[in-house]
N, C-alpha and C positions, 0 to 999 in steps of 0.2 A: 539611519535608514536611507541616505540620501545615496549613498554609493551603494546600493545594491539593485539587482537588473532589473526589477519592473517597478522601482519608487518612479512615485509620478500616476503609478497606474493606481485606480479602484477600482474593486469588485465586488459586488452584491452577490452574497453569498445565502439561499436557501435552501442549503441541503441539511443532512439529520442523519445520523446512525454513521455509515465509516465511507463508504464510495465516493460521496460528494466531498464531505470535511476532510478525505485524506488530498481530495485535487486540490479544493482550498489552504489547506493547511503547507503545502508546497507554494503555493503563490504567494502565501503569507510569509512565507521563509524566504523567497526572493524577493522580499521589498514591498508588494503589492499591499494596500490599504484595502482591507477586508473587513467588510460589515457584513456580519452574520444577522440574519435578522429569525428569530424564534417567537413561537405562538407562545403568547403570556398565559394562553388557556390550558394548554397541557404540560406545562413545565418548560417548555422550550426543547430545543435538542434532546431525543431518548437517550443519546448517550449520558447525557446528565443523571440520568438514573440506571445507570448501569452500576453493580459493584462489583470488585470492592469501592470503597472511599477512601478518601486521606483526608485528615482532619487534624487539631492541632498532638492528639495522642496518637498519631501513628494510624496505620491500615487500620481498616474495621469491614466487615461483609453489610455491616445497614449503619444507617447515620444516627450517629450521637451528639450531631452538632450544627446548627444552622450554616455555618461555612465549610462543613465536608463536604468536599467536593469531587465525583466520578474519576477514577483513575482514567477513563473513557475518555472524560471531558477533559483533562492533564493534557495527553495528551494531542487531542485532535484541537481544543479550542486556542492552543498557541499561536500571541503573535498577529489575533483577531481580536475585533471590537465589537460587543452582544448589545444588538438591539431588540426590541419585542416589538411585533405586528401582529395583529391576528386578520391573516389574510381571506379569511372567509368575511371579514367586518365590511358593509359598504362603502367605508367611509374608508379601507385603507389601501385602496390601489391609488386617490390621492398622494398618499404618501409615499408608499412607494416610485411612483412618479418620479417624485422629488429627488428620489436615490438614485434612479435610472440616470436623470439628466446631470450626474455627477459622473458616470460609471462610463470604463471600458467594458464591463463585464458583468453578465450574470449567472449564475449557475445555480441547478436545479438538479436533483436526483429523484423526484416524485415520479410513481409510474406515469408508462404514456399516456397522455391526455388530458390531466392534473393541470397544467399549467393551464390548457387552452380554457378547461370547465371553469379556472379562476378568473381568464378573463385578463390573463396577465404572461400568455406567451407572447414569443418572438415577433411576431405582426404587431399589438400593442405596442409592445417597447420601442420596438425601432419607428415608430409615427412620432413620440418622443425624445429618442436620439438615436437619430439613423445610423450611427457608428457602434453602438452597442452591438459586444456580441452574447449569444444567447445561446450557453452552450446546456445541453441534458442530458446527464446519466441515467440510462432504465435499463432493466433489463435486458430486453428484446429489442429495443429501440423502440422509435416515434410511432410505428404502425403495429405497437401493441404486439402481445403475442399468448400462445397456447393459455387455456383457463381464465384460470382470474389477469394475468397477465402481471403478475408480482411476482418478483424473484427471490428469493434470498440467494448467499454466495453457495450452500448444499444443493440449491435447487440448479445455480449456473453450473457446477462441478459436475453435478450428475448428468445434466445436457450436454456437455464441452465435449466431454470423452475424455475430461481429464483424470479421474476416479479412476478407470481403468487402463490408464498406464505405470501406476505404483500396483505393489504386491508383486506375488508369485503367481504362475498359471493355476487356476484354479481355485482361487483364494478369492474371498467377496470383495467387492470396489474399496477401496481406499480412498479414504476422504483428506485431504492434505489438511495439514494441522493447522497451517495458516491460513486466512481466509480471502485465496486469490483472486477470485474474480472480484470482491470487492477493494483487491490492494493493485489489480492489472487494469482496471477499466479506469481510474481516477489518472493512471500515468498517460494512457490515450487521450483523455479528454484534458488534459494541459496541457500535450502535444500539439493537439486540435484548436483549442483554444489562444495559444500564441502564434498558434500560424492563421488563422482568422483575425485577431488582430496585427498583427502584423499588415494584412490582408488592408484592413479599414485602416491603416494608416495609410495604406499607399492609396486610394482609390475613397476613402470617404464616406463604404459602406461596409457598414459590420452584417453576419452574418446567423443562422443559426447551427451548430454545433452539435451532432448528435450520435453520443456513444451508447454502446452496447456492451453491457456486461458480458452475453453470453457470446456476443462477436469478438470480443477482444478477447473471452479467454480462449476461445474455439482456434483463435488465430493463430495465437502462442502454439498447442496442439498442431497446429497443421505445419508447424515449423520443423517435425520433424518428420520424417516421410514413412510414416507408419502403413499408410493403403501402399508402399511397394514392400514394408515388411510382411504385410498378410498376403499380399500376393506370391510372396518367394516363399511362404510356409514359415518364414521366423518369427516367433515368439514376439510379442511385443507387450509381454509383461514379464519381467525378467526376475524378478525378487532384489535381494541385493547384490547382485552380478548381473553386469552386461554381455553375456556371450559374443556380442553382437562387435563388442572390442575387448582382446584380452591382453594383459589380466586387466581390468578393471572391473571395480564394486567396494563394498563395504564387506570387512574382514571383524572378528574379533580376534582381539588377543587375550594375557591373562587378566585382566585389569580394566577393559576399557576397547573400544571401538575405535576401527580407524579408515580413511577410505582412500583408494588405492588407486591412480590412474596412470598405468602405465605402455597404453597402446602398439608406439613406437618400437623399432627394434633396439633403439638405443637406451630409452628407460626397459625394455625387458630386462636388457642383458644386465641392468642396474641393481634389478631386483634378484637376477640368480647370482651377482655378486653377493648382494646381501646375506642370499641365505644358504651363501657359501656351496651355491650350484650351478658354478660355470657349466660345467660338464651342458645343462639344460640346454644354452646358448647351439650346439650343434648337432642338440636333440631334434629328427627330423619332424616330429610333432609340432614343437616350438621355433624353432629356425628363422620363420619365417611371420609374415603379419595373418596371414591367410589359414597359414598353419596353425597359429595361437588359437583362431576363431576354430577351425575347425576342432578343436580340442580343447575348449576354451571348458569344458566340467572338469576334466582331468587337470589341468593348470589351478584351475582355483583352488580344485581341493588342493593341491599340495602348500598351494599359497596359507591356508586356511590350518594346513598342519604345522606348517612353519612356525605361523605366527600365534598359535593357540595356546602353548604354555610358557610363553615370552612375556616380560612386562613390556606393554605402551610404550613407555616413553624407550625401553631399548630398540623395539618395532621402528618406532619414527625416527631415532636416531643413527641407523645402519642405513634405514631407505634414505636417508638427506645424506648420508654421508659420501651413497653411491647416486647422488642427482635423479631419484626417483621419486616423484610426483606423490606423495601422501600428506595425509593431516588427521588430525585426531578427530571424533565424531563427539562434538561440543554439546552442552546442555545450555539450552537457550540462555539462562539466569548467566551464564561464564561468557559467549560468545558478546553479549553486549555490555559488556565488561572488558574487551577486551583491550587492552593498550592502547593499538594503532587505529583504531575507530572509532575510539574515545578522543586523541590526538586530534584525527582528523576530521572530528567536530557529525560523523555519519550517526552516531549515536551521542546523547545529552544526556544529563541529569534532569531528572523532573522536579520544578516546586510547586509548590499550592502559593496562591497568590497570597497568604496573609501566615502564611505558616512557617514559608521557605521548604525546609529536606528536612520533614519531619522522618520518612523512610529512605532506604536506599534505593532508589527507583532510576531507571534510565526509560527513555522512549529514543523513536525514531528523531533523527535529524535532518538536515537535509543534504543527502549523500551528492553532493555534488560541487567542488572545487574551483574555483574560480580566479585567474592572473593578476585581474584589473580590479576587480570589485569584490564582493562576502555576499553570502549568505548563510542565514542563520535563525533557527527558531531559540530567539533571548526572552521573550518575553510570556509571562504567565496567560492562562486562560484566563475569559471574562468570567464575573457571577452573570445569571442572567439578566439582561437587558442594563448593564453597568454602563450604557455607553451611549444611555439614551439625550439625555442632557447634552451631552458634546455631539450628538452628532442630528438630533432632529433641532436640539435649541442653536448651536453654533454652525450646524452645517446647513441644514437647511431653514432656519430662524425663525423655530418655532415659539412661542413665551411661555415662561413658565406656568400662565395659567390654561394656554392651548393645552399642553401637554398634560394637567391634571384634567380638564375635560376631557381628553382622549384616553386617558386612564381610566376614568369613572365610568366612560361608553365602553370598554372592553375592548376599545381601538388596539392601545399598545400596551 
């Protein structure tokens, strides 16, 4: 762990379900000493009871065994060490204390205002250790927002405007299969978070840290200048065709899916090579890039008849041959399986701490490369509170009989 880029650092980690544990779980994969701290009184982490399980027989949808353990919790509690608090107890912002004055970092994904009612935000902490930074994922951010002011990732989607840039015109919102605003706002807030510390290295004072679910996805959205496509009259729900650049989109062939981007005039003419229609290339329709768009329904279909009673793999093999921009339209279980991602360590095998690869399971890695140092999520999730003993007895010296009193109160 010692060569990797944030060893040295600790973070106090309070978050639960995917937003927070995906930011941690990326810090934890660069090195950072991560204590996750979980209420002994409701299980700890919801994702702990998410299923499926892995257990020593393989997948199961409910547990059959005191050590199956949330595929949920596979994945996000790697490479972390689980403590139990129960921080509504009086007795345990004491404790927590103790964590802080160890900590570069705290992170919290509770809605706005959670922290302050506990008595244990960013003003508290830093009286404790003014270099601590206090970063919070919520939805709306720190001043709350519409209703109850709780998000889930449906409720950010539907806010963002991101739902209605998938589908065709006229077709109900699209809900993205992945659950982005929960997987876009965690990369914001370890952006934030290391440039804030960075910050309190130079200067002495740590900060606090405040992302927004629905800011970050709304952000992504504004990336691409949709208020001048609705001003110019252009569609800006396209289906699987982009008018907007042709030919690109997603095609079927006889076999299988494939997505096709070839803008340029120099991948066009790649494509009417392939499909053995030079002749297109001087076609005053097509000629041109302006041209393409403007007849960018006429160009796809023929695209789309081309390749409709063709196998896949000859599809993709004609377009590589002529340096045109395609690839096959992958089924998740395949794409993270895939060779070069596997290699390059972006995707891992999953094991259960006591089990090892009882299934074939892969999760996320930490997609990011490094000259001088590693990173890497190598090590299994905690059971809950597995990590109490080393880190409230040997970190902050607690004795063994503190700690069975503070068991017996409901402390930890």
């Amino acid at each position: 762990m010692a060569d990797r880029p944030l060893a040295g650092r600790t973070v106090i980690d309070l978050t639960t379900a995917l937003s927070g544990p995906y930011a941690t779980l990326l810090m934890a994969g660069l090195g950072a000493r991560v204590i996750k701290v979980e209420n002994p009184l409701t299980g700890g982490d919801t994702s702990r009871n998410n299923a499926p399980y892995l257990g020593a027989e393989g997948l199961a949808l409910a547990r059959h065994g005191e050590d199956d353990m949330s595929v949920s919790m596979l994945l996000r509690g790697r490479n972390k060490q689980s403590v139990t608090l129960n921080l509504k107890h009086p007795e345990a912002r004491e404790i927590l204390a103790g964590l802080i004055r160890t900590a570069d970092v705290m992170i919290d994904n509770y809605s706005a205002g959670v922290m302050a009612r506990l008595g244990i935000g960013h003003d508290w902490a830093s009286a404790i250790n003014p270099r601590i930074v206090c970063t919070s994922i919520s939805g709306f951010g720190a001043q709350g927002g519409p209703g109850s002011g709780k998000a889930m990732d449906t409720i950010v989607q539907a806010l963002s405007g991101v739902m209605m840039t998938a589908g065709a015109p006229g077709e109900p919102p699209v809900r993205f299969g992945l659950p982005v605003g929960d997987l876009v706002a965690p990369l914001y807030a370890v952006i934030g978070t290391l440039a804030a510390v960075l910050r309190a290295d130079a200067t002495g004072q740590g900060q606090h840290v405040d992302v927004s679910m629905l800011g970050a996805l709304t952000s992504m959205v504004a990336c691409e200048p949709f208020d001048a496509y609705e001003k110019l009259g252009l569609p800006m729900r396209t289906g699987m065709t982009v008018p907007r650049l042709a030919p690109f989109g997603t095609f079927a062939a006889a076999d299988g899916w494939f997505a096709l981007c070839g803008p340029t005039d120099a991948f066009a003419r790649g494509l009417f090579a392939a499909m053995e229609r030079d002749d297109l290339a001087a076609d005053p329709r097509f000629a041109s890039r302006d041209a393409r768009v403007a007849n960018a329904g006429e160009l796809h279909k023929l695209v789309g008849s081309w390749a409709a009673d063709r196998p896949l793999a000859v599809v993709l093999d004609l377009l590589a041959r002529h340096g045109v921009p395609a690839a096959e339209v992958r089924e998740p279980g395949a794409a993270v399986r895939d060779p070069l991602v596997l290699e390059r360590e972006e995707v891992v095998p999953l094991e259960h701490p006591r089990h090892g690869r009882p299934a074939d399971l892969y999760g996320t890695g930490v997609p990011i490369r490094f000259s001088a140092c590693e990173a890497a999520l190598d090590r299994p999730a905690p059971a809950l509170g597995e990590n109490n003993a080393e880190i409230y007895g040997g970190l902050l010296g607690y004795s063994e009989d503190e700690l069975t009193t503070l068991a017996e109160k409901g402390v930890i």
